[in-house]
N, C-alpha and C positions, 0 to 999 in steps of 0.2 A: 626256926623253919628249916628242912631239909626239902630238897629239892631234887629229884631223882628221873635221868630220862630213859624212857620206854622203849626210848624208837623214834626218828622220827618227828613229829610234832607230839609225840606222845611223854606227858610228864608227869609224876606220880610225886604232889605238894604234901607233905605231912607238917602237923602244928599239933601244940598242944592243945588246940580246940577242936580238932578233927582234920582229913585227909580228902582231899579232892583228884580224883585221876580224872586226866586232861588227853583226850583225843586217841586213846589207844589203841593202834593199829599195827595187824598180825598178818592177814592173811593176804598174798599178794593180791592186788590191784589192776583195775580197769584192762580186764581178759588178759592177767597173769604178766602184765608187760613191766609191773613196778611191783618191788620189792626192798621192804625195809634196809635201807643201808647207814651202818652196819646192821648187819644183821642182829634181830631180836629174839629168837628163837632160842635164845640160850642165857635168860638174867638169871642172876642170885634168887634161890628158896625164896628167901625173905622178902623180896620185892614181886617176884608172882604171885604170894602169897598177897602180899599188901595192895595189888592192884585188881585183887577179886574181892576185897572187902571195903572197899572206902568209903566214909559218909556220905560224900556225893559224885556224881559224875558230871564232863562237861564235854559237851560234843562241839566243834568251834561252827562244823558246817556240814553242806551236807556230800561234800566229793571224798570219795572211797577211801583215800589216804586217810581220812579223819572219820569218818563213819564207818568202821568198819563192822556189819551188821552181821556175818556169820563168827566172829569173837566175841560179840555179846549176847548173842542169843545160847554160846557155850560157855560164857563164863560168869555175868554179872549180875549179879542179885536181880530180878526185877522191879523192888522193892524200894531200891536205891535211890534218890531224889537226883531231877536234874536238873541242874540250872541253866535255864532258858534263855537264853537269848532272844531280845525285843525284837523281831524281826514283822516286817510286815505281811507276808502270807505263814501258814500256820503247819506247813511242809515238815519242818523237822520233826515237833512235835508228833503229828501223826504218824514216819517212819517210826520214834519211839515207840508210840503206844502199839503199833502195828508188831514189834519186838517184845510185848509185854509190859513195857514200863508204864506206869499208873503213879507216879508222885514227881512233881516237878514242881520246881522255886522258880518262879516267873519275875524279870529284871525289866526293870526300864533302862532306857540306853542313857548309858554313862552314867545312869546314877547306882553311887555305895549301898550296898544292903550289909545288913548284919546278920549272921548265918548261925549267928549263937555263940556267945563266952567272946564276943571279941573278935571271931575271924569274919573280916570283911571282904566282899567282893563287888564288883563292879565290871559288866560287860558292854563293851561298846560294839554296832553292829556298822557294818559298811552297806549299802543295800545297791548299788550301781549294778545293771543286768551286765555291768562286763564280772563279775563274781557269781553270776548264775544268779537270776531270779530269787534266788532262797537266801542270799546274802551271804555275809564272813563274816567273824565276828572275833574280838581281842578279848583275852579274859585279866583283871587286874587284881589280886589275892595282898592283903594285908593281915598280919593275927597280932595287930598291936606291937609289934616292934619293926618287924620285915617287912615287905614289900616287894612281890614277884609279879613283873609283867610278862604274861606268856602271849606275844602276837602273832604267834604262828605266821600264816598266810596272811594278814589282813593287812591290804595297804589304806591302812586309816589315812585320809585329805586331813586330818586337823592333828596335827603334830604335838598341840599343846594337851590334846585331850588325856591319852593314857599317862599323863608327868602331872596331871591336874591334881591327883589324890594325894601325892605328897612324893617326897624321895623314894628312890630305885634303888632296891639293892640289886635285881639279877634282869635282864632284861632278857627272855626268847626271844628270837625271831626269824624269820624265813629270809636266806638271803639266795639261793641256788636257782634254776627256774624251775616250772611248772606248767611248761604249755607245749606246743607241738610246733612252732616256730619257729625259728623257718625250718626246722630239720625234713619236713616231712613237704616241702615245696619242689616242683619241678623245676630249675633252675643251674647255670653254670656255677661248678664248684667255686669259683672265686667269690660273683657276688652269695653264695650262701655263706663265705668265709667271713667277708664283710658283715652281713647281716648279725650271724653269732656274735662277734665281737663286738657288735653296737648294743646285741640284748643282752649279753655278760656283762659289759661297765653300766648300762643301764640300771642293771638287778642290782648289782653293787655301790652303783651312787645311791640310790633310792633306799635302800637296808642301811648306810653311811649316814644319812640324813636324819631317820629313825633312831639310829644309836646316838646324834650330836644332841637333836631333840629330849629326848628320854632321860638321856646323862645319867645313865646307871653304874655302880659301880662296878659292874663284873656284866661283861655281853653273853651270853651262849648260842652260838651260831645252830640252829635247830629248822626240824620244817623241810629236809633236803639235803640232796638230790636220793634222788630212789638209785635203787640198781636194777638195772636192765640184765635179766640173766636169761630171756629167751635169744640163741645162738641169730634169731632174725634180726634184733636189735640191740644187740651187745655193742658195738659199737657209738651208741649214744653213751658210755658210760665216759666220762672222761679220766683217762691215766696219763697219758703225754700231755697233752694241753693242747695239741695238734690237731683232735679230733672235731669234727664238726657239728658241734652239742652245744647247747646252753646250760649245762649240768656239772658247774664244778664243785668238788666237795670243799668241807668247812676249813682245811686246810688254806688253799688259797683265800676265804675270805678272811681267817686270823692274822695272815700277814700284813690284809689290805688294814685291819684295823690296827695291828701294830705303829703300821706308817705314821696313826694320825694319831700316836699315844694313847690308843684305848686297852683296855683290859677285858682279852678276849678266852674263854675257856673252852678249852678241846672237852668235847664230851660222845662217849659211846655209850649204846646202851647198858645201863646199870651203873653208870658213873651217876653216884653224889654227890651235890654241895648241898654242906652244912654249915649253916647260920648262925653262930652264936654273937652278940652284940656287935652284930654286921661284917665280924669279921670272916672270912669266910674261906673252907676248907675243902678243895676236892680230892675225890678219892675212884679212880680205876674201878671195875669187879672184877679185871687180871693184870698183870707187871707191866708197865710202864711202857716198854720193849712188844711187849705184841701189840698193846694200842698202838704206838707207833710206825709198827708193820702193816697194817691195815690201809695205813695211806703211802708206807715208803712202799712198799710193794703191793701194790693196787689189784693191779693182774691176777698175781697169784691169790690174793687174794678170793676176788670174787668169779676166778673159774674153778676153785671149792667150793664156793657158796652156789654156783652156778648145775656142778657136779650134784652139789645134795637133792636138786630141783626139778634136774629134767625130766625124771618119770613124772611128778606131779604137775611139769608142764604138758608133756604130752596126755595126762588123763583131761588137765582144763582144757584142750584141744577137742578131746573128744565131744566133751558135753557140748562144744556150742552147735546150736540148732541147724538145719539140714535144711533144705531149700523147701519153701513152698511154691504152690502152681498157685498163689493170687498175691504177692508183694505188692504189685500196683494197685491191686483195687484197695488190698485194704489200708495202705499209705494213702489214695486218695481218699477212702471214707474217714479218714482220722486227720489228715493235713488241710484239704480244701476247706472245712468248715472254720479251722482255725486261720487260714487265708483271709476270708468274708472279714474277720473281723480286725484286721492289721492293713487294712487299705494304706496307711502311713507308713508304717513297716516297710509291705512291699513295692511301694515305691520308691523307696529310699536304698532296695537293694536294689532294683531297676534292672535287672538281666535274666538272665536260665542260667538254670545250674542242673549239669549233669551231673547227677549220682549215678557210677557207674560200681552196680556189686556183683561182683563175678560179671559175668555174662549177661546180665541184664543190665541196659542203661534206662534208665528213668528220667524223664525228665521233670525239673521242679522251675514248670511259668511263671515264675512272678508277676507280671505286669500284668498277666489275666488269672493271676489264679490258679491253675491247674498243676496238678499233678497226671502226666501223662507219659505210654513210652515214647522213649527217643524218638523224632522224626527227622532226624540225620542234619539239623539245623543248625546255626551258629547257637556257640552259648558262651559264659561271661565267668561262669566258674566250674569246676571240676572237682569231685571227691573221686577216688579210685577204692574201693573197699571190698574186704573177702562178704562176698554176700552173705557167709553163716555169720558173722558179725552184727551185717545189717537183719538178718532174721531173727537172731538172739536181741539186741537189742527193740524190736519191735514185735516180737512172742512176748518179753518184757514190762512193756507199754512203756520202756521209757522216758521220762519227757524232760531229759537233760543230756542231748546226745553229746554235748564237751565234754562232762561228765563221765558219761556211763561209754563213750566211742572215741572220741576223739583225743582224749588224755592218754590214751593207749598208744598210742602214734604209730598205729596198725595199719595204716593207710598213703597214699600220696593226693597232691592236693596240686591243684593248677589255679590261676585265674588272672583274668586282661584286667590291665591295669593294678591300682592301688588296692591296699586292704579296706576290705568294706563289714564295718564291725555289725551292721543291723545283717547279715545275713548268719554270722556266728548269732547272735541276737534271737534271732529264728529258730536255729537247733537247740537251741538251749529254754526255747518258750514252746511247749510242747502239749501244751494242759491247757485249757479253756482262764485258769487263776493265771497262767502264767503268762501265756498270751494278750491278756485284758492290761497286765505291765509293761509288755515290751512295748504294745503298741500306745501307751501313754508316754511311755518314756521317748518315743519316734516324735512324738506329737511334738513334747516337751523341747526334747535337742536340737527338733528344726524349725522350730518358732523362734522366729531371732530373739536374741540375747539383749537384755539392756546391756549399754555400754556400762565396761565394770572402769571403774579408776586407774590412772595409768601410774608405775612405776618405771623406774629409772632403771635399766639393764647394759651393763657395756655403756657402750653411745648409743642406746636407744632406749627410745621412750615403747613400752608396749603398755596392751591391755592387761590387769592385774591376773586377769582368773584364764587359763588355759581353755580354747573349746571346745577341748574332746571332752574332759570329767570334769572344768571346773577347780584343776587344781589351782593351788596361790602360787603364781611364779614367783613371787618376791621370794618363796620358803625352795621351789621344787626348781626351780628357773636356772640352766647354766648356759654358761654362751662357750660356742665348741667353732671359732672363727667367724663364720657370717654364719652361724646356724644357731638357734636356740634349741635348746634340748631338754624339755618336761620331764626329770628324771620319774614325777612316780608313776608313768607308765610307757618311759621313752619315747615319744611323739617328738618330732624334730618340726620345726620351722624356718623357713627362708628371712633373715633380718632382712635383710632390703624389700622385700615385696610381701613379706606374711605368708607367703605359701606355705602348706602343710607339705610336709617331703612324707609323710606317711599314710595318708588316706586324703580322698578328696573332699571338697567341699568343709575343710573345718580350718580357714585362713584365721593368722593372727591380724591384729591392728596394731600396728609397729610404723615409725616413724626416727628418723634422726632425731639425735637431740643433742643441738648442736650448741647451748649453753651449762656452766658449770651445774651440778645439780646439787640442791640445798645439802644442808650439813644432815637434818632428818631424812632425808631421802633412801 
């Protein structure tokens, strides 16, 4: 098995039973704000060659970094079979077929298919509306001797799942961030200092927990972080470590795996590992010495990469769309109907939220529904956005604004109080399919929960399952003083009284436990 990266979460599998490219992404990303880092724009013949002809293709999801739909529509057979992902709305697919594709290998989740001569595969899908309606999905590749887990983005809840099919030789995975948090919040420079440094060791226990799990023999740190080479937000790129970003490169988490005796591999694009009876060989596509300048000299680095870019950042400037005289009506003829139908939803966000684009604020009622202009009222939350963004986006129709707006981190963002996830929930359920989910999944999270079983933590006894996603604290569970900490998706709790310290209304049930606890325990 060779094993060769794209870019990226992008990886080009070859076996003697055939070749599978894995999430291949070229063109920069969500309104030109993210850019393959290291840059990809420059692999070996041989491997551009090989990732326009593979036996099959596998897309993990459907956010830009991984879908990248004007590189396939120039590069890839249509011809090409793709394996599908069990997902429960039928989204991806149709962007496929929408690109031409016409042959796809349809998978049930976590269960091994045979793809022919012996190369086996198995995709496991996440489906929580905090991954966007359309879901994530880990891809597990076997050809009878090897064994490659590519889990990109997905934070699989079942640890035992991708280790299920047998031993690991190389494990992908996403450990950098991928969200717009807090960098892009109105707030004093320190608590935003604090904030970063809780979602950086966060990202990093949680990707730690993954690699103790899987127990692969060779990790490859993949999935992250992009470069930001628009001169607006260059600054999220992290070089010092100083900056105020959740984006650090695969550098620092090689060390982090070092610490714990793991075996981690620097990879750029066009670096291969080669598999021969598990032992395993990487190999550069330039000397040793300029890989390594790439991270010892950061900077210089990507204000070349930055220099090759800005005429074609300034043409993506140009194309986005120009202001229309009806924004409001036609957000309320496309929102208010999908309103009607998440009565649970927006209750659960319980406030207004001004969208404020350009010059125009908007107001979004929740508690009655509307979409109407500002009427100079209190409100609960704040978007601040170039309105050609929000006009391109909704010329668009699209109905994944995290996605297609907000992963861009083109905007600022306000709001009283705590983070309230059903309103992210909202932008991201934009379709009538998608909508009819979110507002089941509202129903679901705030119909109280049966009591789950309680485990021993520290000197407290808590409830087993997490109540934001239901993770297993026994696996995801750390105690950070009198705080308990949900590494797989950083959610903090008060030991003494169960309070959530990060959104409201989702308390733990936590008590002392103030005798020895059993040797099983």
């Amino acid at each position: 098995m060779r094993a060769t990266s794209i870019g990226h979460a992008g990886i080009l599998v070859e076996t003697a039973q055939g070749s599978i490219v894995c999430d291949p992404w070229f063109e920069p990303a969500f309104f030109g704000s993210w850019f393959p880092f290291p840059r990809n724009d420059r692999l070996p013949t041989r491997v551009n060659d090989a990732i326009r002809r593979p036996s099959f293709l596998y897309i993990s999801h459907l956010h830009g970094d991984h879908l990248d739909e004007q590189w396939l529509l120039e590069n890839m057979p249509r011809l090409t079979p793709v394996l599908l992902p069990d997902y429960p709305t039928q989204e991806l697919e149709r962007r496929l077929r929408g690109l031409g594709f016409t042959e796809f290998v349809r998978t049930i989740n976590g269960e091994e298919i045979d793809l022919g001569d012996g190369l086996k595969v198995a995709i496991h899908v996440e489906t929580a509306i905090a991954d966007g309606p359309g879901g994530d999905s880990a891809l597990v590749i076997t050809d009878g001797v090897h064994r490659l887990v590519n889990q990109n983005d997905c934070r699989t809840s079942d640890l035992t799942a991708l280790a299920s099919h047998g031993p690991v030789d190389l494990h992908w995975l996403q450990f950098s961030g991928a969200i717009w948090y807090p960098m892009v919040y109105e707030m004093p420079d320190d608590e935003k200092r604090r904030l970063v440094h809780d979602k950086v060791e966060s990202q990093f226990a949680r990707a730690l927990r993954y690699v103790e799990a899987i127990d692969a023999r060779h990790v490859v740190p993949s999935a992250g972080p992009p470069a930001f080479l628009d001169p607006e937000l260059f600054d999220f790129n992290v070089i010092t470590g100083d900056e105020l970003s959740i984006f650090p490169d695969q550098t620092e988490f090689l060390r982090r795996l070092s610490k714990v005796g793991r075996s981690g591999m620097l990879n750029v694009p066009g670096t291969t590992f080669e598999l021969i009876d598990h032992s395993l060989t990487a190999v550069h596509p330039f000397p040793d010495h300029e890989v390594e300048a790439i991270f010892s000299d950061k900077e210089s680095y990507l204000r070349k990469y930055q220099a090759d870019n800005l005429d074609r950042l300034d043409q993506m400037k140009n194309d986005w769309a120009r202001p229309s005289t009806d924004l409001i009506d036609t957000l309320r003829a496309w929102w208010e109907p999908l309103m009607v139908m998440a009565p649970t939803l927006r209750s659960a966000i319980g406030g207004r939220c001004l969208l404020r684009a350009g010059d125009l604020d908007i107001l979004l009622d929740f508690p009655n529904g509307r979409v109407l202009p500002d009427d100079g009222g209190d409100h609960d939350f704040r978007f601040e956005i170039d309105r050609r963004l929000v006009e391109t986006v909704v010329a668009n129709g699209s109905v994944d604004w995290s996605d297609k707006l907000f992963l861009s981190c083109r905007f600022h963002a306000w709001r009283r109080g705590e983070y309230n996830e059903f309103l992210y929930n909202f932008f991201k359920s934009l379709s009538v399919e998608r909508m009819q989910r979110a507002e089941a999944e509202a129903v679901r999270r705030l119909r109280p929960e049966a009591p789950s079983e309680e485990i021993v933590i520290g000197d407290y006894l808590v409830e087993r399952y997490c109540p934001h996603r239901r993770a297993d604290l026994s696996v995801f569970g750390e105690c950070d003083g009198d705080v308990l900490v949900c590494t797989l998706h950083g959610w903090k709790f008060d030991l003494e009284t169960g309070r959530c310290l990060t959104a409201a209304d989702r308390a733990l049930k936590v008590r002392r436990f103030d005798s020895e606890p059993s040797s099983d325990s």
